[in-house]
C-alpha positions in Angstrom: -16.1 6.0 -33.2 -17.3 2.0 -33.2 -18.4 0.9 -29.7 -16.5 -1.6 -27.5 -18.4 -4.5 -26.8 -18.0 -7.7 -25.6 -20.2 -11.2 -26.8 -21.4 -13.8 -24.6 -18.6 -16.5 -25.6 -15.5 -13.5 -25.6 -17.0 -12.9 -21.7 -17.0 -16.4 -21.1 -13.6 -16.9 -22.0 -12.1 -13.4 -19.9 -14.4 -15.1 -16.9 -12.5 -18.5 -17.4 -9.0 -17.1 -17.5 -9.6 -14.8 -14.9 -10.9 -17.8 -12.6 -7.9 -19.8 -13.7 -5.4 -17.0 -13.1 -7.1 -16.6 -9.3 -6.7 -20.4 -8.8 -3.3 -19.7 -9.6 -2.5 -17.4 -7.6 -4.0 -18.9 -4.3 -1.8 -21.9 -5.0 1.1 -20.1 -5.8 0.4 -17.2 -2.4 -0.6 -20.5 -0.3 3.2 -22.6 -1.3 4.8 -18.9 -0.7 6.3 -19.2 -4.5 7.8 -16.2 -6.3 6.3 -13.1 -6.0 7.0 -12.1 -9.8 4.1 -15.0 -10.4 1.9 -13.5 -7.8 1.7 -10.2 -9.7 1.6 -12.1 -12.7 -1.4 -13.8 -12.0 -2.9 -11.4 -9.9 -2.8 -8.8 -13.0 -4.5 -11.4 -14.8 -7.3 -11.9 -13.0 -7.5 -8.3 -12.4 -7.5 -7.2 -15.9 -9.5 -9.9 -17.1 -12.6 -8.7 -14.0 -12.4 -4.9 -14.5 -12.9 -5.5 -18.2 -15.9 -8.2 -17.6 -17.1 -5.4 -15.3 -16.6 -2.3 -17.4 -17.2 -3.2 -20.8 -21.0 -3.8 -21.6 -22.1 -7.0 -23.2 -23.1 -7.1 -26.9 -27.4 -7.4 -26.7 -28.8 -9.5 -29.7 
């Protein structure tokens, strides 16, 4: 079974996007757009956090 990791510049990117998606999703919460982009965004950012959270960095 081959480990899951993630390296520095694939964690930068997820940490980008998920920033991104959240700036998105205040904006679209704050104009009261649609709620199909809220959960859009929010799952975004979500998925993008739990995985920066949960899957350990590659060391070397």
């Amino acid at each position: 079974m081959t480990e899951l990791t993630l390296s520095s510049t694939t964690a930068t990117l997820l940490f980008v996007i998920a920033c991104l998606a959240g700036y998105r999703y205040r904006s679209v919460w704050k104009n009261e757009g649609p709620r199909f982009q809220l959960w859009i965004f929010g799952l975004i950012a979500a998925a993008c956090l739990l995985s920066l959270g949960f899957v350990p960095l590659q060391v070397g």
